[in-house]
VOVODREN-754737 format. One record per residue (C-alpha): residue number from 1; residue in three letters; chain; z, x, y. Coordinates in steps of 0.1 Angstrom, whole numbers. Layout:
N
+-----+------+-------+-------+-------+-------+
:  nr : rest : kette :    pz :    px :    py :
+-----+------+-------+-------+-------+-------+
: NUM :  ALA :     A :     Z :     X :     Y :
...
+-----+------+-------+-------+-------+-------+
REM end
This chain:
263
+-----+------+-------+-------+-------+-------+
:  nr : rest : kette :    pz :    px :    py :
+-----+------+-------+-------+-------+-------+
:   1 :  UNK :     A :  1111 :  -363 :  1445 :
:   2 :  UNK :     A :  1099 :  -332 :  1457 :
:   3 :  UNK :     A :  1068 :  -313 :  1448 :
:   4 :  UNK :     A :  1059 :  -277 :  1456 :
:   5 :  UNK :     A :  1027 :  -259 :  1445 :
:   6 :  UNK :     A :  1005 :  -227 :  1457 :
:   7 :  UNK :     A :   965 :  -242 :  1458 :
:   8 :  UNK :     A :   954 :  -208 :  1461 :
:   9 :  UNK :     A :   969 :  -170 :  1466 :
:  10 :  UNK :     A :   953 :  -135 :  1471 :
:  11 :  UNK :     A :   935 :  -118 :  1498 :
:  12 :  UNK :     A :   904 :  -145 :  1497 :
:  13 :  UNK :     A :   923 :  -177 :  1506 :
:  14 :  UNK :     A :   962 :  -191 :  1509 :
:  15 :  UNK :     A :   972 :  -221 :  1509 :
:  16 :  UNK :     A :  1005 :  -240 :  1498 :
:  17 :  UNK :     A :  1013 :  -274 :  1496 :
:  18 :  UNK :     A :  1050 :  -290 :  1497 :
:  19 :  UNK :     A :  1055 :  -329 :  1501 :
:  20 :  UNK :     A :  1088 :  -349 :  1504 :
:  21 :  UNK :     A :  1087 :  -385 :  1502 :
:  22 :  UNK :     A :  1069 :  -395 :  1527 :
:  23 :  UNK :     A :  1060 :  -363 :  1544 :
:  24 :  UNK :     A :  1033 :  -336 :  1532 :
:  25 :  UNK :     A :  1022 :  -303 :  1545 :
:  26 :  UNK :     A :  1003 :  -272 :  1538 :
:  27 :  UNK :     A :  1014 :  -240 :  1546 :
:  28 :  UNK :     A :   979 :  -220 :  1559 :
:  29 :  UNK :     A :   946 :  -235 :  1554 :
:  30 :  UNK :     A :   923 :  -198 :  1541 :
:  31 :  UNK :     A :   901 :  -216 :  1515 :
:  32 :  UNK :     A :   881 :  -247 :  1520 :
:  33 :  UNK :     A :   890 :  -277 :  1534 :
:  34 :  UNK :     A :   872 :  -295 :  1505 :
:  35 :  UNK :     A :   889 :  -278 :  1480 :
:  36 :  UNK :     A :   928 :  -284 :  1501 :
:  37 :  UNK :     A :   921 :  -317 :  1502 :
:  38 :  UNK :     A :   907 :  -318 :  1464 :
:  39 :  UNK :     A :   940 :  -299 :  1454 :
:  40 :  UNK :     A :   963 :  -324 :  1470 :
:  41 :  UNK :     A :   948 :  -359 :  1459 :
:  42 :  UNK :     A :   951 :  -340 :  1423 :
:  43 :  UNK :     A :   985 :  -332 :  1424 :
:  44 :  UNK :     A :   999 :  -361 :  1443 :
:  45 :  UNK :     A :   977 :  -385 :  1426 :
:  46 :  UNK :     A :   967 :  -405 :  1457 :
:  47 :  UNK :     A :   943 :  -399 :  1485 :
:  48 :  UNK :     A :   948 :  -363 :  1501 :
:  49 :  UNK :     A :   974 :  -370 :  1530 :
:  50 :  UNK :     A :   985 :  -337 :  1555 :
:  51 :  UNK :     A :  1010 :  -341 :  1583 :
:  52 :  UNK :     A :  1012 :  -307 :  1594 :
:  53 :  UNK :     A :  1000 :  -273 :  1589 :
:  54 :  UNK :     A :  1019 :  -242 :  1591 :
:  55 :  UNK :     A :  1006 :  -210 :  1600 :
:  56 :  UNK :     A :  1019 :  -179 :  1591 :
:  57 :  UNK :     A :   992 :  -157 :  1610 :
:  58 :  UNK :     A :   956 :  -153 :  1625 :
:  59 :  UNK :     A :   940 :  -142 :  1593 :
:  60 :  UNK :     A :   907 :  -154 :  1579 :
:  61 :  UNK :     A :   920 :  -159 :  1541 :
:  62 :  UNK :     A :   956 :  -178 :  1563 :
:  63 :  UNK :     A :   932 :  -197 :  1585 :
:  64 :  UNK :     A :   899 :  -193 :  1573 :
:  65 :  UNK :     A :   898 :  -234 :  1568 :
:  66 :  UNK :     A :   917 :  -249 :  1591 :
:  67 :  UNK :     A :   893 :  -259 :  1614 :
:  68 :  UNK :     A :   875 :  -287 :  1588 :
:  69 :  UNK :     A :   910 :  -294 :  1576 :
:  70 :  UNK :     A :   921 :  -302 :  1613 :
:  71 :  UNK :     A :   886 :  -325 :  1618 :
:  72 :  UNK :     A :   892 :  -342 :  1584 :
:  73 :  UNK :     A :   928 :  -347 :  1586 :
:  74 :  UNK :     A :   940 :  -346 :  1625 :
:  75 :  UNK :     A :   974 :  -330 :  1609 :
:  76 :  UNK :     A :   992 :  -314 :  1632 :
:  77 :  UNK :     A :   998 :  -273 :  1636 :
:  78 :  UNK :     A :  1025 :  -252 :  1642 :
:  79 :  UNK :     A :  1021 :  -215 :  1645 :
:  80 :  UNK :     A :  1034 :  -184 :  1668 :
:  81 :  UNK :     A :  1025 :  -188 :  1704 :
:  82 :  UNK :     A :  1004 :  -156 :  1698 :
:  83 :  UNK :     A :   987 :  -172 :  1668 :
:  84 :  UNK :     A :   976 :  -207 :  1685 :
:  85 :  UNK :     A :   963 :  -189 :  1713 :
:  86 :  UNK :     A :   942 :  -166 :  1687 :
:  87 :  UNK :     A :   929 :  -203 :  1674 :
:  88 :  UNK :     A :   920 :  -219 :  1703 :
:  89 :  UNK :     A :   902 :  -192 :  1718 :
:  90 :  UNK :     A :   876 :  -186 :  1685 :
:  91 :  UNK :     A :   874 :  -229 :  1679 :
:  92 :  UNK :     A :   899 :  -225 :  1648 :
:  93 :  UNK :     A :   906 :  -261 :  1657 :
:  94 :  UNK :     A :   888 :  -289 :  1669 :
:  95 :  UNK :     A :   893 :  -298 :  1711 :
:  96 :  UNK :     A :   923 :  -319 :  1712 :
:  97 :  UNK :     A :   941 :  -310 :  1679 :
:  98 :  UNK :     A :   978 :  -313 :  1677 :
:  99 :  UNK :     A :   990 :  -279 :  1685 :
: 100 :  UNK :     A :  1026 :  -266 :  1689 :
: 101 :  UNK :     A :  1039 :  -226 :  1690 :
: 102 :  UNK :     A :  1071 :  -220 :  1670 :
: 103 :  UNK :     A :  1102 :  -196 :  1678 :
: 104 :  UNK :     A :  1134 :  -195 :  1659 :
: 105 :  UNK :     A :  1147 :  -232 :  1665 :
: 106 :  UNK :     A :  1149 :  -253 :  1636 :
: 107 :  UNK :     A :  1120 :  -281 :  1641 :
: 108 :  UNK :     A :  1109 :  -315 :  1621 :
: 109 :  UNK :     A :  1081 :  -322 :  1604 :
: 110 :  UNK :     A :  1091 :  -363 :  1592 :
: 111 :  UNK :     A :  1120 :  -353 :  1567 :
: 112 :  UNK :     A :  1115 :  -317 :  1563 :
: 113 :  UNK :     A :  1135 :  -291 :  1585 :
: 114 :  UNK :     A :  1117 :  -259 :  1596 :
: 115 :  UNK :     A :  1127 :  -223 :  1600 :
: 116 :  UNK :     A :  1100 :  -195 :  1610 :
: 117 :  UNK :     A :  1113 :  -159 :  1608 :
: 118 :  UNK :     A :  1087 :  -133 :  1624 :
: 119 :  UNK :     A :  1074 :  -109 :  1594 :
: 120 :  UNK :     A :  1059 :   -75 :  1593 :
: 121 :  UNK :     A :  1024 :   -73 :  1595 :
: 122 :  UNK :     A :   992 :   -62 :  1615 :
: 123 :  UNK :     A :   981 :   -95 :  1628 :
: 124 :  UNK :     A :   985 :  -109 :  1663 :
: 125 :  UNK :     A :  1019 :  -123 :  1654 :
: 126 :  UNK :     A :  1029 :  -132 :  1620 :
: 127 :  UNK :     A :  1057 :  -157 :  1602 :
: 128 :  UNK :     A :  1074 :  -167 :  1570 :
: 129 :  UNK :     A :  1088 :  -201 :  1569 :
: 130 :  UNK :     A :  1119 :  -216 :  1555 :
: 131 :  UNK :     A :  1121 :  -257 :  1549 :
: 132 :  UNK :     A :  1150 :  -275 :  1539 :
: 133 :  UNK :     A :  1145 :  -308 :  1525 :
: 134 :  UNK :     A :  1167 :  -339 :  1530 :
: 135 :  UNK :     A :  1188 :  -333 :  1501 :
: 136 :  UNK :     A :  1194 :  -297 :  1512 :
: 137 :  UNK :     A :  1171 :  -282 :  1486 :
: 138 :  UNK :     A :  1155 :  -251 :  1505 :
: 139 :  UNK :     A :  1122 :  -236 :  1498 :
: 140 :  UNK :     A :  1108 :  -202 :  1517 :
: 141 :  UNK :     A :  1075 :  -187 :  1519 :
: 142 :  UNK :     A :  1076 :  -148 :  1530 :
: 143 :  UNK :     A :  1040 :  -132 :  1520 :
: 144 :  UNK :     A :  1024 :  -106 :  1544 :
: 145 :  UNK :     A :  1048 :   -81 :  1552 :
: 146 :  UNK :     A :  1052 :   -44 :  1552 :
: 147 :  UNK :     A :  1084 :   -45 :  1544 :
: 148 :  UNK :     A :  1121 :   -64 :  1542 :
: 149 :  UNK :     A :  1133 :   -68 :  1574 :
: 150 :  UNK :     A :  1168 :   -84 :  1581 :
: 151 :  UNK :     A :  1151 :  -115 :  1597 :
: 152 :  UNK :     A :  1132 :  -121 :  1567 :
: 153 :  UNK :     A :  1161 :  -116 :  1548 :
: 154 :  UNK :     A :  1181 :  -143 :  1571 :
: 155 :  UNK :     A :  1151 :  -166 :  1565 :
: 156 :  UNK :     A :  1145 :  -163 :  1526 :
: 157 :  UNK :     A :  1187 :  -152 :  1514 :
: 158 :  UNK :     A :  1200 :  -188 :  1503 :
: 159 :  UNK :     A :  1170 :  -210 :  1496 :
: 160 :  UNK :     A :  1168 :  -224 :  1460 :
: 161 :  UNK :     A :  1126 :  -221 :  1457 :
: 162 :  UNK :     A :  1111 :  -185 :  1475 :
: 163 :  UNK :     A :  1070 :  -179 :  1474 :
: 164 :  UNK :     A :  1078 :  -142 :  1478 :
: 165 :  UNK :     A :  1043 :  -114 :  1482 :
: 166 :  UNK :     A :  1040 :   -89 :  1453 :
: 167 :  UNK :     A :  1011 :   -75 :  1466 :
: 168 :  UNK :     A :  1000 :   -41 :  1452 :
: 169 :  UNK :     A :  1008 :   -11 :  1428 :
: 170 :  UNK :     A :  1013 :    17 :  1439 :
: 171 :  UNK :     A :   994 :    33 :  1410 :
: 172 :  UNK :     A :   964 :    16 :  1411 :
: 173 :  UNK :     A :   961 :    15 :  1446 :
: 174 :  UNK :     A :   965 :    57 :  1441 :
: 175 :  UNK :     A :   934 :    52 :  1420 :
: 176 :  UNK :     A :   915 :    23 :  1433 :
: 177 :  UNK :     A :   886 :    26 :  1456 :
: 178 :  UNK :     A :   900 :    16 :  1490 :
: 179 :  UNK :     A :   891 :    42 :  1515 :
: 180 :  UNK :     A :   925 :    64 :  1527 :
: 181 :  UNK :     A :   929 :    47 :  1561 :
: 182 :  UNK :     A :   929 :    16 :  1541 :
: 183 :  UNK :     A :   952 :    26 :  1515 :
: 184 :  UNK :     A :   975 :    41 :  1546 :
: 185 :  UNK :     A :   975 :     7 :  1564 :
: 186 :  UNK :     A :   984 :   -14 :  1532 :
: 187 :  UNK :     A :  1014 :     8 :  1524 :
: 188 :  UNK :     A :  1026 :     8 :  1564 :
: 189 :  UNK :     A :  1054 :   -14 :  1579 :
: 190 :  UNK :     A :  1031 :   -39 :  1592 :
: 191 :  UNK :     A :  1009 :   -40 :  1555 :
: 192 :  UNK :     A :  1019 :   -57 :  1521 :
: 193 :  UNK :     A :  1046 :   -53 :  1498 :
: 194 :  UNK :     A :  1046 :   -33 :  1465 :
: 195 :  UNK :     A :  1051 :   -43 :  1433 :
: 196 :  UNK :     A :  1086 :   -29 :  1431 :
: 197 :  UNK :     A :  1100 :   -33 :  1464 :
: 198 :  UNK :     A :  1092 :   -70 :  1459 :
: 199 :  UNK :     A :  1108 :   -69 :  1422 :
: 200 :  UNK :     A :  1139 :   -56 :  1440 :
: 201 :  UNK :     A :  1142 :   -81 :  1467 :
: 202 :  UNK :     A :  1140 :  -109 :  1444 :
: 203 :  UNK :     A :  1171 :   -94 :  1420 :
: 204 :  UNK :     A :  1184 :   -99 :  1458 :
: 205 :  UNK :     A :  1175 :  -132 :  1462 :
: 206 :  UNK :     A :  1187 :  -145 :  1426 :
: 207 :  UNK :     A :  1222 :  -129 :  1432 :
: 208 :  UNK :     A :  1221 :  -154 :  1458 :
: 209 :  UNK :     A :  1207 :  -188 :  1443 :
: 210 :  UNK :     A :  1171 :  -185 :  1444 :
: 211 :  UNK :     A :  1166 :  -201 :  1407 :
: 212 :  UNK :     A :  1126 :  -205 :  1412 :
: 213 :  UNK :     A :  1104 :  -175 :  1420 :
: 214 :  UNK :     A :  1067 :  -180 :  1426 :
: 215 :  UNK :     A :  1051 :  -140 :  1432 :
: 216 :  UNK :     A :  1021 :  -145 :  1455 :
: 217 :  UNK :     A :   993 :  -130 :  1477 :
: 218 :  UNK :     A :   987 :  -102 :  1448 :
: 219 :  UNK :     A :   954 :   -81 :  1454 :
: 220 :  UNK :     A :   927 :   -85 :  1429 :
: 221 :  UNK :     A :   920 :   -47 :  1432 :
: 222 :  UNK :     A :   953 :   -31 :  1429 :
: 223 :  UNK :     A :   974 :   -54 :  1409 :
: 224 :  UNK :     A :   975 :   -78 :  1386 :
: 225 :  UNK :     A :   995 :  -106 :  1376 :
: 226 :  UNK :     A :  1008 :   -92 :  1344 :
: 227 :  UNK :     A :  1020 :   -62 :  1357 :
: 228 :  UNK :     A :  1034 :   -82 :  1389 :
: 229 :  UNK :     A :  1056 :  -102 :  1363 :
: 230 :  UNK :     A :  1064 :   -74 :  1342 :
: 231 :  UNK :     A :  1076 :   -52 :  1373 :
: 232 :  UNK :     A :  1094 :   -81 :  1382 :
: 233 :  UNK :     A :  1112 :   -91 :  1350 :
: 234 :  UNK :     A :  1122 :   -55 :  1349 :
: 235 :  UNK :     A :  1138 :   -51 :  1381 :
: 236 :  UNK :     A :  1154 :   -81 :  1374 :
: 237 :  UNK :     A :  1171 :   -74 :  1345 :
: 238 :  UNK :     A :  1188 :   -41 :  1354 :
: 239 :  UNK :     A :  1206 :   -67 :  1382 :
: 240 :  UNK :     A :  1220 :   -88 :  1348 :
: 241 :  UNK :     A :  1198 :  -119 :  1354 :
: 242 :  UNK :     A :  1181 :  -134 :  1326 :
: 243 :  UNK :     A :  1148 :  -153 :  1331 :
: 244 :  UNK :     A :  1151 :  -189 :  1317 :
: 245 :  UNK :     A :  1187 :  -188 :  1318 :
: 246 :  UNK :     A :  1192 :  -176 :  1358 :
: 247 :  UNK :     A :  1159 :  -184 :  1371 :
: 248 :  UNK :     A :  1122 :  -187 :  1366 :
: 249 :  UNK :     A :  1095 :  -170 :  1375 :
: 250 :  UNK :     A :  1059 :  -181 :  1382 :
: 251 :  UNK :     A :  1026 :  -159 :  1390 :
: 252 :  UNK :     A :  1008 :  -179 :  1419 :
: 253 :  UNK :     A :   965 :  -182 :  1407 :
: 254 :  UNK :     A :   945 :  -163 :  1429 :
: 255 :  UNK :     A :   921 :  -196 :  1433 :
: 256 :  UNK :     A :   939 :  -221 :  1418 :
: 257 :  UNK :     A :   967 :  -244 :  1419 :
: 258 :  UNK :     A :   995 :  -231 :  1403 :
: 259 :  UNK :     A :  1023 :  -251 :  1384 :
: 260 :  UNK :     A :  1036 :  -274 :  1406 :
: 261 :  UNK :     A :  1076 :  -270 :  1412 :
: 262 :  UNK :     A :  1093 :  -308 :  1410 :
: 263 :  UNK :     A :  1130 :  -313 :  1428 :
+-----+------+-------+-------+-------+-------+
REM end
């Protein structure tokens, strides 16, 4: 069996966890490594066990506790060339950690198959991932993007499980109390996705077999998770898919694990 689960999601910390027989990993490290570890040996029922550590980008709330995480664990981490050299270069990681840049081959991590695709985003370098499990299941994580590019839409189009970013309304970030340049750079190509633009891409992505939708990254300021899953649901529906019937949809916590997904 399978288990995937967001431990935490929002502009503070991220952190996801996905584990396959024998082989566990996190995708970023932004909160604690206390509460990671905390998180895992909950949900797996067993002392906390990390392979590998994916990282999507140089970020404090992506990477913001991988350095204790590293120390504790000795895991190994996979990131953009860009990324690691971000890491070593402010101690992210301890001297000697197990460090390897990504491109767009397919790697192993035990049973799991990876995928990055780059993403849009104002960060050194930045990456979703795609993983494909030895039964062929497929699970994708795509937050931190400005907007749907074709390689993101290569890396997420197929995969039965998608941690997708609904980031932001457009309303409330019209009325909210971020400064204009800051406002600017969240709605740019290389910010976060909007409430609707995400709603749309998933219709997308359950026209095409994504049956499990976890919305993620939202912004404690200008969104919520109410009106994330409301957007959603109603984007949705105008494509004919029926929630509970076609697919299902979660709200990742900002700070807490959310229901964990079982293959």
């Amino acid at each position: 069996m399978a288990k995937f689960c967001t431990l935490a999601s929002s502009s503070r910390g991220n952190s996801s966890w996905l584990c396959c027989r024998e082989t566990s990993i996190l995708i970023d490290a932004g909160i604690s490594c206390r509460r990671m570890l905390t998180a895992v040996s909950q949900l797996s029922g067993e002392a906390a066990k990390i392979d590998a550590v994916l990282i999507t980008h140089e970020h404090a709330d992506h990477i913001g506790g991988l350095h204790n995480l590293i120390k504790k664990t000795g895991a190994k981490v996979f990131a953009p060339e860009a990324v690691l050299d971000y890491i070593i270069k402010n101690g992210c990681v301890p001297a000697g950690s197990s460090l390897t840049p990504i491109d767009d081959k397919t790697f192993a991590v035990g049973e799991i198959e990876v995928t990055a695709f780059s993403t849009p985003h104002d960060s050194i370098a930045s990456a979703g991932y795609r993983m494909t499990l030895p039964d062929g299941e497929k699970v994708a994580v795509a937050t931190d993007l400005g907007y749907v590019t074709e390689k993101v839409r290569a890396g997420v189009m197929g995969c039965g499980t998608v941690l997708l970013e609904s980031n932001y309304d457009n309303r409330l970030l019209d009325m909210g109390s971020y400064p204009w340049f800051l406002k600017q750079r969240i709605r740019s190509e290389n910010g976060h996705l909007e409430n609707s633009v995400s709603a749309q891409f998933a219709a997308e992505l359950i026209e095409n077999g994504t049956s499990r939708l976890i919305l993620g990254h939202l912004s404690r300021e200008n969104n919520n998770p109410s009106l994330a899953r409301q957007t959603a649901l109603e984007l949705i529906a105008q494509s004919g898919a029926t929630e509970g019937v076609d697919y299902q949809l979660e709200v990742a916590d900002y700070d807490n694990p959310s229901r964990v997904i079982r293959f």
